[in-house]
Backbone bond lengths (Angstrom), bond angles and torsions (degrees), N, CA, C in turn:
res aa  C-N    CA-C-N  psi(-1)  N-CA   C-N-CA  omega(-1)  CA-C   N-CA-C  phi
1 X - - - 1.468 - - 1.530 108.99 -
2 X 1.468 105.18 127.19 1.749 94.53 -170.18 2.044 98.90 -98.08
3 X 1.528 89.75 142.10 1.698 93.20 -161.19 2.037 90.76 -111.42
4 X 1.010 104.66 -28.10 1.547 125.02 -168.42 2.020 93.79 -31.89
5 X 1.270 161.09 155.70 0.901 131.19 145.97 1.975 108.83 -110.28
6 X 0.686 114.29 0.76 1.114 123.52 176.83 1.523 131.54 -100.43
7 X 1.462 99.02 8.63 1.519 113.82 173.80 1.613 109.88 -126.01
8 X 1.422 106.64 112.69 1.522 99.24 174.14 1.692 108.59 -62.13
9 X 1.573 89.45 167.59 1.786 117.17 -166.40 1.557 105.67 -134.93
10 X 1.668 90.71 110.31 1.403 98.73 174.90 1.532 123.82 -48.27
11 X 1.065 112.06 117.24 1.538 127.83 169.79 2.040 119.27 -112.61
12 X 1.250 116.79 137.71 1.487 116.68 -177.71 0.747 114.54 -111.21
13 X 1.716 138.01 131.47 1.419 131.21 -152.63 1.966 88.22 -94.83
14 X 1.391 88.57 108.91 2.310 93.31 158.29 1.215 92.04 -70.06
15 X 1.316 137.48 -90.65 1.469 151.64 -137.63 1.292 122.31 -89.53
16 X 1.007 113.91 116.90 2.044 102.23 163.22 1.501 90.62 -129.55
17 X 1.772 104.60 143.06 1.387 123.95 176.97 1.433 104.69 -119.55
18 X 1.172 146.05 124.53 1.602 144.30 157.91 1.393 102.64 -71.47
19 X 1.508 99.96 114.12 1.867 108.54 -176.97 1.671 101.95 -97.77
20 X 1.621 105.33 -29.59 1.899 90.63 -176.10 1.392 72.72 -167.36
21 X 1.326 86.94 168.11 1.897 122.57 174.91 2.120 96.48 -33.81
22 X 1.130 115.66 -36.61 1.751 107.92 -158.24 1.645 89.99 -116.74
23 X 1.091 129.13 -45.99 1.691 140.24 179.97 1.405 131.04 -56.81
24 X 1.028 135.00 144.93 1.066 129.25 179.21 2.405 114.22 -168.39
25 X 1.250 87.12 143.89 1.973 79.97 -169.04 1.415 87.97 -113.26
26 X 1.362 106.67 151.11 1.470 121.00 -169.83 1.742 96.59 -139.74
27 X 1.399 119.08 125.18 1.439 118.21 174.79 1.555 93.42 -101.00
28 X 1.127 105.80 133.65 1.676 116.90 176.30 1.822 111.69 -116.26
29 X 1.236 104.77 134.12 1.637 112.13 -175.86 1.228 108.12 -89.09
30 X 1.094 136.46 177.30 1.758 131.20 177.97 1.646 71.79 -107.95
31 X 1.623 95.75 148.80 1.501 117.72 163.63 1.743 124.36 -66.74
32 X 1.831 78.21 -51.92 1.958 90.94 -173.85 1.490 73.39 -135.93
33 X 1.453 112.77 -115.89 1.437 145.07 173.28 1.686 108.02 -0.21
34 X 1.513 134.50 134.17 1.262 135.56 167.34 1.209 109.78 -105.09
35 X 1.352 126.72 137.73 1.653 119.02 134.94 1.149 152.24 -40.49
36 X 1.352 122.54 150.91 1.297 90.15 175.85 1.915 105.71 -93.07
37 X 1.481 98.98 177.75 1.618 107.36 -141.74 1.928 94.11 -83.55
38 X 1.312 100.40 124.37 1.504 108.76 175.63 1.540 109.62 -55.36
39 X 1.087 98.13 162.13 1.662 114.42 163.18 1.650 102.62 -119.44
40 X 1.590 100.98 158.47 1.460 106.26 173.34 1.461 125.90 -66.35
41 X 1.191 124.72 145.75 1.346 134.79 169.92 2.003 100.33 103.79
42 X 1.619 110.71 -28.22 1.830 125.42 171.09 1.194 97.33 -44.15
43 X 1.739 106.18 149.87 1.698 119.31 151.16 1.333 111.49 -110.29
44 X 1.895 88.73 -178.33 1.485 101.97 -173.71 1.690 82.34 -108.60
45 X 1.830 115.93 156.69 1.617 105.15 131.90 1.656 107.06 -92.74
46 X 1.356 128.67 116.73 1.049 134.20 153.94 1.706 120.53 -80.21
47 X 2.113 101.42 140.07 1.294 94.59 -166.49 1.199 100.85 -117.05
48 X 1.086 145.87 171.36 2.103 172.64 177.55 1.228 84.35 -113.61
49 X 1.011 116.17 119.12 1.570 137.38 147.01 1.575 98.29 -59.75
50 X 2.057 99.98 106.24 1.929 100.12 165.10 1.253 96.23 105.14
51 X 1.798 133.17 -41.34 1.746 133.22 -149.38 1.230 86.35 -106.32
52 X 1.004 112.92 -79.83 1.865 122.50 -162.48 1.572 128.79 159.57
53 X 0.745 125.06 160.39 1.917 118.25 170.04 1.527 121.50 -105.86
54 X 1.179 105.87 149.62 1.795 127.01 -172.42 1.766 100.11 -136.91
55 X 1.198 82.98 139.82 2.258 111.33 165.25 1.583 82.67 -49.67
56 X 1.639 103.06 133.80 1.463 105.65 138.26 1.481 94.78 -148.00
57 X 1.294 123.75 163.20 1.439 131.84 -162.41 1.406 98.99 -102.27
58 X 1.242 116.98 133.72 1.732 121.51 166.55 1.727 108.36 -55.53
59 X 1.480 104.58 130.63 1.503 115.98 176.74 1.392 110.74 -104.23
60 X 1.315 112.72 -13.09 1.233 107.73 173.55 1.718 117.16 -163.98
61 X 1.303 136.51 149.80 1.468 132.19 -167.61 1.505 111.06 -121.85
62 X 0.660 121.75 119.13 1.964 115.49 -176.02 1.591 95.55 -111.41
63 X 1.187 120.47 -173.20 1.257 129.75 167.65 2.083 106.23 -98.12
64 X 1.329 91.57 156.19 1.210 93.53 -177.87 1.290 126.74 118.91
65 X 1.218 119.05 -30.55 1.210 150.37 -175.31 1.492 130.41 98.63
66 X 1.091 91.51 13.89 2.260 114.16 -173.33 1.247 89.91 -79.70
67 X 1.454 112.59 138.02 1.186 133.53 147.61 1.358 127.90 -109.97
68 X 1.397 113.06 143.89 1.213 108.36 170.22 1.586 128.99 -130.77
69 X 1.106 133.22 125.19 1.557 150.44 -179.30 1.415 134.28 -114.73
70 X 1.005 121.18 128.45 1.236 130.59 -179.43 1.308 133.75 -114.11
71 X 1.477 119.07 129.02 1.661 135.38 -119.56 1.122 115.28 -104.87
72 X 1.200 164.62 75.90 1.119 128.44 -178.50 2.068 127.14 -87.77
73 X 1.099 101.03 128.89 1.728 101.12 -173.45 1.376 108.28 -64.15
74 X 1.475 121.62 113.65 1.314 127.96 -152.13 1.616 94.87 -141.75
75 X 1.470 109.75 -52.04 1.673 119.62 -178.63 1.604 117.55 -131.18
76 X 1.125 115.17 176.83 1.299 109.46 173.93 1.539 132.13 -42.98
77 X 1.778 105.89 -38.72 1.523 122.76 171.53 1.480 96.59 -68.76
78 X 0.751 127.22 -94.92 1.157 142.19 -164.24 1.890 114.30 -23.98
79 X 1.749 102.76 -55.87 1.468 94.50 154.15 1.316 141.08 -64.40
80 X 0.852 106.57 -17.82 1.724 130.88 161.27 1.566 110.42 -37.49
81 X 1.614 88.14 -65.28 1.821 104.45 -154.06 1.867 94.51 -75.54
82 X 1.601 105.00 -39.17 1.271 119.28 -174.31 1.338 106.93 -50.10
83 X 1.273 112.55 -40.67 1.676 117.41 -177.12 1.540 133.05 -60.48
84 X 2.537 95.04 -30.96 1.308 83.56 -149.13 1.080 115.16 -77.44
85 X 1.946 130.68 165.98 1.360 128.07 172.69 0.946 101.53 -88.23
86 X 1.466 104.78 172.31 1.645 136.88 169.87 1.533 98.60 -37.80
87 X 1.390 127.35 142.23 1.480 134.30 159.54 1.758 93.77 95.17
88 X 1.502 123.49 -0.67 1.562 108.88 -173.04 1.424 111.27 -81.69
89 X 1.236 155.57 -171.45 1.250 152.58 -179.58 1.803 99.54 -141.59
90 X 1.506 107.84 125.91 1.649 112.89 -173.87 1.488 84.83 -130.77
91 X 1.697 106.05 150.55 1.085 103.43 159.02 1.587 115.98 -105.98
92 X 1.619 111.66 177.12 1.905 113.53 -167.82 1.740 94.42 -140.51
93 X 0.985 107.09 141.39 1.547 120.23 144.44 1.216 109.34 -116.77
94 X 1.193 110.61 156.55 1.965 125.17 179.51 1.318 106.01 140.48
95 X 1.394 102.43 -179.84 1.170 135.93 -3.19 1.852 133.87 -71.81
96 X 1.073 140.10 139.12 1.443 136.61 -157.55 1.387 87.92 -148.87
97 X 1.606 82.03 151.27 1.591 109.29 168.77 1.587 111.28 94.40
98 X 1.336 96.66 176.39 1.875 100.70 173.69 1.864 102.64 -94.19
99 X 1.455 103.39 169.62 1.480 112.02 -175.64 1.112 102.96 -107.66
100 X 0.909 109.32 177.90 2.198 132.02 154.81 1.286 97.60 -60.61
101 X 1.401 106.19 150.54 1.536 106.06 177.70 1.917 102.11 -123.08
102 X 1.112 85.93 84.53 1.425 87.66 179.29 1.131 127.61 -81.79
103 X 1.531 107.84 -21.33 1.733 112.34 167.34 1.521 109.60 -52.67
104 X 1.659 129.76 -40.61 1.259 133.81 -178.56 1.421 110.61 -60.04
105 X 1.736 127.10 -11.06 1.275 126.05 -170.92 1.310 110.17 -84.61
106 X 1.634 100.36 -40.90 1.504 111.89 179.61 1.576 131.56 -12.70
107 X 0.994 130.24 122.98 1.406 105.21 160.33 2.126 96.79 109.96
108 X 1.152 115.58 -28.72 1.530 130.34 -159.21 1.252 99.33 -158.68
109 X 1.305 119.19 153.73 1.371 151.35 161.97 1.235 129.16 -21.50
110 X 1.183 134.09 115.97 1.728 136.76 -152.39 1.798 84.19 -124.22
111 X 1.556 109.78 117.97 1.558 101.36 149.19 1.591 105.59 -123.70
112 X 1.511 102.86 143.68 1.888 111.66 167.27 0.896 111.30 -109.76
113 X 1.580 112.17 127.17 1.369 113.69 172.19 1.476 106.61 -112.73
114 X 1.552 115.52 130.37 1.596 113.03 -179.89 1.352 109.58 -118.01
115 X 1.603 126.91 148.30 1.469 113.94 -167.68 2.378 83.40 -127.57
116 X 0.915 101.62 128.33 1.642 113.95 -170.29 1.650 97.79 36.51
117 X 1.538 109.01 -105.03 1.343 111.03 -139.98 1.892 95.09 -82.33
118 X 1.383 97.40 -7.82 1.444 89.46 -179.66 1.108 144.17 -71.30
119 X 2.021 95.98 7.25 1.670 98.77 172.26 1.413 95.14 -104.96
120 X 1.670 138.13 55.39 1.087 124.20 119.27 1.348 139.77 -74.08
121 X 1.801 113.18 -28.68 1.028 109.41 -178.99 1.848 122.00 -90.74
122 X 1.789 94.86 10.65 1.287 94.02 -175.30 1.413 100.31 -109.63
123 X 1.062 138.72 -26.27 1.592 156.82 168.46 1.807 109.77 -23.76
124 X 1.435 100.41 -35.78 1.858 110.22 175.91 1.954 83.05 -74.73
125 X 1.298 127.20 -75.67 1.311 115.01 -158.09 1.143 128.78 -48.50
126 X 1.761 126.57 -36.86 1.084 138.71 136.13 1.496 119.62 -8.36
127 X 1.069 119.98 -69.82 1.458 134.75 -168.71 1.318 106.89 -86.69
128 X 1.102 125.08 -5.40 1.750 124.34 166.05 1.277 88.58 -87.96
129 X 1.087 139.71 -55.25 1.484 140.65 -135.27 1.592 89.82 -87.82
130 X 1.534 141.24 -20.17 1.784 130.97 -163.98 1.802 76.08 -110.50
131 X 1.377 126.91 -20.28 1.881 103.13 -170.45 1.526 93.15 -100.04
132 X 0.957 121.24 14.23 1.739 121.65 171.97 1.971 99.70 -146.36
133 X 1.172 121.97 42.15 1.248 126.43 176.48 1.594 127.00 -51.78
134 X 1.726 97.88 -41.67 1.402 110.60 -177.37 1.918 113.33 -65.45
135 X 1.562 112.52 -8.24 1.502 135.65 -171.67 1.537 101.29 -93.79
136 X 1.565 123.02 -3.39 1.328 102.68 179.56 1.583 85.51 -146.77
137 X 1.662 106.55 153.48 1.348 132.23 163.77 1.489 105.78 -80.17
138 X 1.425 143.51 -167.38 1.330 148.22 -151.93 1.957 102.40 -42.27
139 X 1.509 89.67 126.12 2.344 83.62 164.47 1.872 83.68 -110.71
140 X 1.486 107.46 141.35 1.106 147.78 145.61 1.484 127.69 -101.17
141 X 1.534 115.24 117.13 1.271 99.22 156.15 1.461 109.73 -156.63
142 X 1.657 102.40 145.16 1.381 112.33 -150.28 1.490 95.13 -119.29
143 X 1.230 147.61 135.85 1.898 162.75 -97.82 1.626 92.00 165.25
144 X 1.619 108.31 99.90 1.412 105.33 145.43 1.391 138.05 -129.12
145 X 1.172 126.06 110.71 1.674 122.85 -175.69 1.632 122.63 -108.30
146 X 1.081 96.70 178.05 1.667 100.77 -160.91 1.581 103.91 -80.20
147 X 1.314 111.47 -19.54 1.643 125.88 159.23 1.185 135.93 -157.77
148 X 1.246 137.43 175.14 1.293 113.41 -171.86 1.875 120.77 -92.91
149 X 1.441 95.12 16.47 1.772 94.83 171.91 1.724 107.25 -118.88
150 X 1.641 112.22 18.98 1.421 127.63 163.36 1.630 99.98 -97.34
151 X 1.555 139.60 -10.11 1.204 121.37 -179.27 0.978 111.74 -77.60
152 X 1.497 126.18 152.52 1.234 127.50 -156.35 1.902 92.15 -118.06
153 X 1.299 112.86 169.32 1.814 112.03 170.76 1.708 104.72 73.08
154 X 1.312 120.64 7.93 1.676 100.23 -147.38 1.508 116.28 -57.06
155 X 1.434 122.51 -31.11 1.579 131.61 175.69 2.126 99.13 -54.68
156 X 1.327 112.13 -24.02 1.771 103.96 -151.42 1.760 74.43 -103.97
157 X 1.321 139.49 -32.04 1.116 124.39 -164.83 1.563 117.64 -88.03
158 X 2.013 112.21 -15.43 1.492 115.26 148.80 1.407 120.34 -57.72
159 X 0.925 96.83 -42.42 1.670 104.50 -179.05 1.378 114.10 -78.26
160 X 1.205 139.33 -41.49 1.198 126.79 169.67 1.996 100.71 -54.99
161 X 1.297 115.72 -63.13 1.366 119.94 -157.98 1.651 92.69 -56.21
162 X 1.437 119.69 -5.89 1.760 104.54 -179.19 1.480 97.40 -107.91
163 X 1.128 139.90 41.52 1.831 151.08 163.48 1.431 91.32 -96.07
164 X 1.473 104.79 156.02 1.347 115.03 -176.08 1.403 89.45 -105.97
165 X 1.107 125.44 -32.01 1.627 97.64 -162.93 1.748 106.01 -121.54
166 X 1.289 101.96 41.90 1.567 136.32 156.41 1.486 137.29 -114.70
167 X 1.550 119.29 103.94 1.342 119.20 -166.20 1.334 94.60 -92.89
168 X 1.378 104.57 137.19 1.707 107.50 176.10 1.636 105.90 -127.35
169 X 0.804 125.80 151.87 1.385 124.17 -166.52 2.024 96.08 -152.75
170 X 1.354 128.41 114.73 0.960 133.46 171.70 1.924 110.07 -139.14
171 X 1.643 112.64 126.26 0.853 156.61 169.96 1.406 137.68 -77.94
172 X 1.150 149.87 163.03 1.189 144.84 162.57 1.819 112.11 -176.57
173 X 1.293 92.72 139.74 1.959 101.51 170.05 1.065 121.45 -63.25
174 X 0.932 128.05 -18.88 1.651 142.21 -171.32 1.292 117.70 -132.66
175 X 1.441 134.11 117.57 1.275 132.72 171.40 1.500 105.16 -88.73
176 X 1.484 110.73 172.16 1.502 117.90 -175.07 1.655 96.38 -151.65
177 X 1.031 99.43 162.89 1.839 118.97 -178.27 1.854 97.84 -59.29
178 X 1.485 105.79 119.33 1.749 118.67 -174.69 1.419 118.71 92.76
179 X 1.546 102.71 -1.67 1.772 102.54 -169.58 1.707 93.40 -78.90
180 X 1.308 121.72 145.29 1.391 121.62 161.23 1.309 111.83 -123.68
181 X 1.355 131.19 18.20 1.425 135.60 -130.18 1.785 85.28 -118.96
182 X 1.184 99.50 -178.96 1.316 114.76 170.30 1.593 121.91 -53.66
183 X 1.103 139.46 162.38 1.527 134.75 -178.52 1.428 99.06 -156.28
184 X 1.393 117.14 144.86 1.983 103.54 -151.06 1.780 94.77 131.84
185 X 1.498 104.81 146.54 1.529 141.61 141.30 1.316 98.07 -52.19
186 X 1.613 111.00 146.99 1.519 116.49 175.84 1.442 109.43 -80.86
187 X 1.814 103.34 -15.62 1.977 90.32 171.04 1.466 125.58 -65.89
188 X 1.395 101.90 7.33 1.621 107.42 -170.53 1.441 101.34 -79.73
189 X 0.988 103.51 -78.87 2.199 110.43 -176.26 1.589 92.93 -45.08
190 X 1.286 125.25 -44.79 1.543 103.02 -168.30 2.074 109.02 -63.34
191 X 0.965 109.25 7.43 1.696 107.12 -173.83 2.103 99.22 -108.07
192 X 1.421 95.98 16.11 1.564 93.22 -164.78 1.204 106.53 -160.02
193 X 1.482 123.75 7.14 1.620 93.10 -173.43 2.181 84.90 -105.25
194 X 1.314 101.76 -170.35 1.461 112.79 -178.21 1.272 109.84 -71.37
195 X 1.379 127.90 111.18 1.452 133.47 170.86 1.870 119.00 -134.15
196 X 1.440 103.54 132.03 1.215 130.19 -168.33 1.275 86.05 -97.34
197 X 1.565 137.52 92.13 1.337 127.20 -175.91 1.168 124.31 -84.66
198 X 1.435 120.05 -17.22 1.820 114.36 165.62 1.262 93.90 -67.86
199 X 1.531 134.17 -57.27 1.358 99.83 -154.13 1.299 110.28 -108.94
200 X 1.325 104.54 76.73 1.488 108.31 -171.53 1.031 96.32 -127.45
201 X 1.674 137.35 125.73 1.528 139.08 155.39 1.536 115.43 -108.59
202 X 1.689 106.15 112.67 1.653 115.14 -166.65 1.526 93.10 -104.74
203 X 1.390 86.75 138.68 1.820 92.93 174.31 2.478 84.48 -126.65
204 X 1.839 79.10 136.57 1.318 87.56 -176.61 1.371 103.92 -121.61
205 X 1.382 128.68 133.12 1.695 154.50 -177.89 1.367 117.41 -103.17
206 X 1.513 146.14 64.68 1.164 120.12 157.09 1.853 108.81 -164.31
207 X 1.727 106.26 -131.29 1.668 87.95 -179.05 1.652 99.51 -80.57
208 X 1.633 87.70 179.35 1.885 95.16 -165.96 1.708 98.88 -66.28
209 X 1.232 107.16 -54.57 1.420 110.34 -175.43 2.106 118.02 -40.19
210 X 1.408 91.23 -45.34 1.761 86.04 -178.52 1.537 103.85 -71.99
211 X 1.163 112.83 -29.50 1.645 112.37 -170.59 1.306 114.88 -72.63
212 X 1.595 126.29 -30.77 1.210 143.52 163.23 1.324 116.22 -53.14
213 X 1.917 124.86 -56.20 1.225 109.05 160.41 1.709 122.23 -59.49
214 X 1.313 117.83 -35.02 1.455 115.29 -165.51 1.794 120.97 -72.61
215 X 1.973 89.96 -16.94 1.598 85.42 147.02 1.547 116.96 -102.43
216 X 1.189 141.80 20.49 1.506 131.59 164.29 1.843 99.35 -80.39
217 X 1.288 87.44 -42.99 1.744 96.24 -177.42 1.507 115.55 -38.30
218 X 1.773 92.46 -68.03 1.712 98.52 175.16 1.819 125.17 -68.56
219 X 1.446 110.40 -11.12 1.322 108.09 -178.91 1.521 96.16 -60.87
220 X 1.516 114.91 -53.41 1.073 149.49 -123.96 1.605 88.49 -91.51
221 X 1.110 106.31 -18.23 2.116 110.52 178.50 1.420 97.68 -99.36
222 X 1.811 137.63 -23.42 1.141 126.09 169.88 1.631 103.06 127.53
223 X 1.803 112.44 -5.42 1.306 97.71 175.97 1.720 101.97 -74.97
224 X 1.306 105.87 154.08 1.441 128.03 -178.41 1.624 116.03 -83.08
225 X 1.229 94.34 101.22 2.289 98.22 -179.62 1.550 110.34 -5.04
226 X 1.266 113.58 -47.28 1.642 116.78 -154.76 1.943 88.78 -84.26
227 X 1.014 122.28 8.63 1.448 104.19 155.50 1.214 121.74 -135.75
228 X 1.428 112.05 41.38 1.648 119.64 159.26 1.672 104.00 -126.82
229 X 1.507 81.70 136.61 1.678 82.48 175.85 1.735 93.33 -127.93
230 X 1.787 99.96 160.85 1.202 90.01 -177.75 2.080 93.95 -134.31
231 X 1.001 121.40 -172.02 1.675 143.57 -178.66 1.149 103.07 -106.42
232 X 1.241 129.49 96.39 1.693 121.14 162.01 1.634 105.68 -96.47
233 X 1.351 124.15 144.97 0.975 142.37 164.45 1.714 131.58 -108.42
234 X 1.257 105.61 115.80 1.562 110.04 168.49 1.514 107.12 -135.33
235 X 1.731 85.71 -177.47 1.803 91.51 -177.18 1.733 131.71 -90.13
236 X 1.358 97.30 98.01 1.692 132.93 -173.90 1.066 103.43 -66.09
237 X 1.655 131.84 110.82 1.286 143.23 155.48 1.815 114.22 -77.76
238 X 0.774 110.88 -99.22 1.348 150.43 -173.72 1.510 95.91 -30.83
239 X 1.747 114.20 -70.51 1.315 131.92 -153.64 1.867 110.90 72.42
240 X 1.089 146.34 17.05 1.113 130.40 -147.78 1.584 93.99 -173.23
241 X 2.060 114.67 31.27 1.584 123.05 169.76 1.337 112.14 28.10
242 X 1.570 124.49 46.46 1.286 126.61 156.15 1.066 125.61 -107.49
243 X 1.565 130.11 -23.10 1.280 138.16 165.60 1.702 136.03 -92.56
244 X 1.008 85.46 -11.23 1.726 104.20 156.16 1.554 105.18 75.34
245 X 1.446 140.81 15.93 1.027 149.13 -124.57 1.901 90.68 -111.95
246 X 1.392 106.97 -63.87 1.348 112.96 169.42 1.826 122.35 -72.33
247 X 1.335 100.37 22.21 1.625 111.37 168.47 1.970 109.33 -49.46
248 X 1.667 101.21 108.34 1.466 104.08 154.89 1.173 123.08 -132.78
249 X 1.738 116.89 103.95 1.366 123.49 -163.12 1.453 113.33 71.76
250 X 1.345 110.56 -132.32 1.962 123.27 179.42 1.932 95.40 -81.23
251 X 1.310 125.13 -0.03 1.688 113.00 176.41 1.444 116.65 -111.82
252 X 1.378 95.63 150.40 1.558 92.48 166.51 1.676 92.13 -127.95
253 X 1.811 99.10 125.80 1.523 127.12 -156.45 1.900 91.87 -63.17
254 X 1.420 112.26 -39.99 1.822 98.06 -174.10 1.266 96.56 -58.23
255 X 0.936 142.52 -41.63 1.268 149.52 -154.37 1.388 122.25 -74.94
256 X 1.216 93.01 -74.62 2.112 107.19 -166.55 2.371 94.01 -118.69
257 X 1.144 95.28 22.52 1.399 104.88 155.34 1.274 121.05 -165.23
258 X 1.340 142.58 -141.86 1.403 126.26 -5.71 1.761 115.26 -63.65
259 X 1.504 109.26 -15.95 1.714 97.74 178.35 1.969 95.22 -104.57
260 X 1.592 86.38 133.57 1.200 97.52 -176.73 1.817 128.13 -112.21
261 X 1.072 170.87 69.44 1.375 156.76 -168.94 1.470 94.50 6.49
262 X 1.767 129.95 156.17 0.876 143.53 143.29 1.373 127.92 -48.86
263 X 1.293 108.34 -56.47 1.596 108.31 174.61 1.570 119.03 -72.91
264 X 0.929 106.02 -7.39 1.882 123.43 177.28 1.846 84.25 -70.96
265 X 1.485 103.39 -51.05 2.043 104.00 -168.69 0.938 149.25 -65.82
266 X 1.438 88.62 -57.82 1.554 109.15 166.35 1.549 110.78 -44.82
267 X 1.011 147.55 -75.65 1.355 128.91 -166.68 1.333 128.24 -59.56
268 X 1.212 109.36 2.76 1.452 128.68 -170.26 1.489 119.85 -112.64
269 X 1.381 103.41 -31.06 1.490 114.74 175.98 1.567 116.45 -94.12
270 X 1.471 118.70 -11.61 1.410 145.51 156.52 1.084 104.95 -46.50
271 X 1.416 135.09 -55.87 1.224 129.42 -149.73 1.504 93.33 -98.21
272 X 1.794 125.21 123.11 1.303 116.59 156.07 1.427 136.31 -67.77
273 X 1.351 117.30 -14.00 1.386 116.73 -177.79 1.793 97.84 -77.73
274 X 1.423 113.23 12.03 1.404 103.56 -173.23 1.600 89.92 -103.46
């Protein structure tokens, strides 16, 4: 088990999936050496042999020690990793960061809200929450993209929306030729679908701005700050709050995030010079 955190760990890409025109999920095998086992909402630093490494959040956990993540080509790293095929060798450090707290859902109502790529990092909680189903009262989860060939999962998100005791609700700003689906900001369904707001714990995934309305939304229905948490993202060197790189306010996000309490946020995500 490699404990080192500062030394990447050979991993071999089995899988590459093309999720959209810019996206792509890559299941990676451990070579020799394992990790230790992520929790949901954790990242990886994934490395490019030669380019460099970037945070990406685990999208999914299997047993075994495979991980899997999903990419979007944004920068040089990132297109890199986005690119590689089957048989490439990447390296990983992790697990880092704080998780989802899904044990706090237990017992009451779990809704996810993902805004594009942000239902990768919620996609692990999801899937805790249907293999421990009988542990939660209503699952919600609400998917919004800018169209419907930016959704990411689309085969796992028919299938979720065909569970009976799974509400799925997916959206988009933009319709396209065959869409029959909803058309709308994802703050829209959150002002309307069925919510038990004390016991509701929302974990929110995407840019700061949609996540910012989608908790005014839910304050604003009666759930209480201290049970929404949301994913903030900045730029993570290190993973291991020594380089100060992902500094927001009094946090450093490898560290004492990327999933944060609401009231930990809001004052922090307010401020743009942050």
């Amino acid at each position: 088990m490699a404990t080192d955190p500062w030394l990447p760990v050979a991993h071999r890409v089995r899988r590459r999936r093309v999720e959209t025109k810019d996206s792509a999920t890559l299941v990676l095998a451990p070579v020799a050496d394992r990790l230790p086992v992520f929790r949901p909402g954790q990242f990886a630093m994934l490395y490019a042999h030669g380019i460099g490494e970037v945070p990406i959040s685990i999208s999914d956990i299997p047993a075994g020690g495979v991980l899997v993540h999903t990419i979007r080509a944004v920068g040089a790293v990132s297109r890199a990793l986005h690119s590689a095929e089957p048989g490439a060798v990447l390296g990983v450090r992790g697990p880092f960061g704080t998780a989802w707290d899904v044990d706090r859902a237990e017992g009451g109502d779990l809704l996810l809200v993902a805004g594009g790529i942000g239902l990768a990092p919620l996609r692990p909680a999801l899937r805790h929450a249907l293999e421990h189903r009988s542990s939660y009262r209503r699952v919600t989860l609400v998917v919004g993209a800018r169209t419907p060939s930016d959704l990411l999962y689309d085969d796992e998100l028919r299938h979720w929306d065909s569970l009976a005791d799974v509400d799925v609700v997916v959206t988009v700003d933009h319709a396209a030729d065959g869409w029959t689906g909803r058309v709308g900001v994802v703050t829209e369904p959150l002002a309307s679908i069925p919510l038990d707001a004390t016991r509701t714990t929302a974990m929110l995934c995407g840019p700061e701005p949609m996540m910012r309305y989608c908790a005014r939304t839910l304050l604003g229905r009666g759930v209480p700050d201290e049970g929404v948490q949301v994913s903030l993202e900045r730029n993570m060197q290190c993973g291991t709050g020594v380089c100060g790189h992902c500094q927001l306010g009094p946090l450093l996000l490898c560290r004492d995030g990327p999933v944060v309490d609401l009231p930990v946020a809001t004052p922090l995500m307010l401020v743009k010079e942050l």
